[in-house]
C-alpha positions in Angstrom: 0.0 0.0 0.0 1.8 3.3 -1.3 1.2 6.7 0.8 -1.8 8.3 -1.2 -3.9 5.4 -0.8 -2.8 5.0 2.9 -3.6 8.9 3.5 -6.8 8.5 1.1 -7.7 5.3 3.4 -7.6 7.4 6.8 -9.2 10.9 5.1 -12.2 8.4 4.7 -12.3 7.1 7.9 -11.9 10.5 9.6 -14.3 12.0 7.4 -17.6 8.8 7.5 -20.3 9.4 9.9 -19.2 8.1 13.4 -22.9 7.2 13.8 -22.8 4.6 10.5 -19.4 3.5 11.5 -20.8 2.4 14.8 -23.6 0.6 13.8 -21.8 -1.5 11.5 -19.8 -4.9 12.2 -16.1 -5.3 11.4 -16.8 -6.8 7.8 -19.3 -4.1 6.6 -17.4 -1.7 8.1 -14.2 -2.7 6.3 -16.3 -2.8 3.0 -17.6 0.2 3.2 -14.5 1.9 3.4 -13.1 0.0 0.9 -15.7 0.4 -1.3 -15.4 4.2 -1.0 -11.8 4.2 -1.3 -11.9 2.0 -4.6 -14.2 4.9 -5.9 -11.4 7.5 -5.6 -8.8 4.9 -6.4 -8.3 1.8 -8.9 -7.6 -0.8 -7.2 -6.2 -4.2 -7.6 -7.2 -7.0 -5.8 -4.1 -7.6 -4.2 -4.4 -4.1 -2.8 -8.2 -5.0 -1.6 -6.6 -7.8 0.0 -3.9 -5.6 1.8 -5.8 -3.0 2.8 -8.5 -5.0 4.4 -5.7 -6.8 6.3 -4.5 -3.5 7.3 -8.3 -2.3 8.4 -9.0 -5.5 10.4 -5.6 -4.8 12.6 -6.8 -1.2 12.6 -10.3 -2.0 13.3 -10.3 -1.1 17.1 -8.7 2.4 16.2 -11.5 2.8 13.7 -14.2 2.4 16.0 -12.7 4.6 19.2 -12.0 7.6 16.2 -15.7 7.1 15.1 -16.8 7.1 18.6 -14.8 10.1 19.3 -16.3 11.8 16.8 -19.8 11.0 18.2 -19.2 12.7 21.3 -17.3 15.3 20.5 
């Protein structure tokens, strides 16, 4: 995963709804950024594969930013 798509990947999850990102489980939520990202992005399915990898050790870090932004 180069360095545009990494900060592309973390614009999208700082900018999504914390309420949507919090009512969804780990797999929709992974897909739903991914599926925004691939919409700014072309993406191979290698890089799918890696970047879901990389969002289901992030997952946790997701959630606290998206309840973060709920409360604040």
């Amino acid at each position: 995963m180069n360095t545009t798509i990494m900060r592309q990947l973390w614009s999208i999850i700082a900018e999504s709804s914390g309420k949507t990102l919090t009512g969804l489980n780990d797999s929709d939520l992974i897909n739903q950024i991914l599926s925004k990202l691939s919409n700014q992005q072309n993406l191979s399915s290698e890089d799918c594969g890696v970047i879901n990898a990389y969002l289901r050790s992030k997952i946790l870090l997701v959630r606290e930013m998206a309840e973060y932004s709920i409360s604040h």
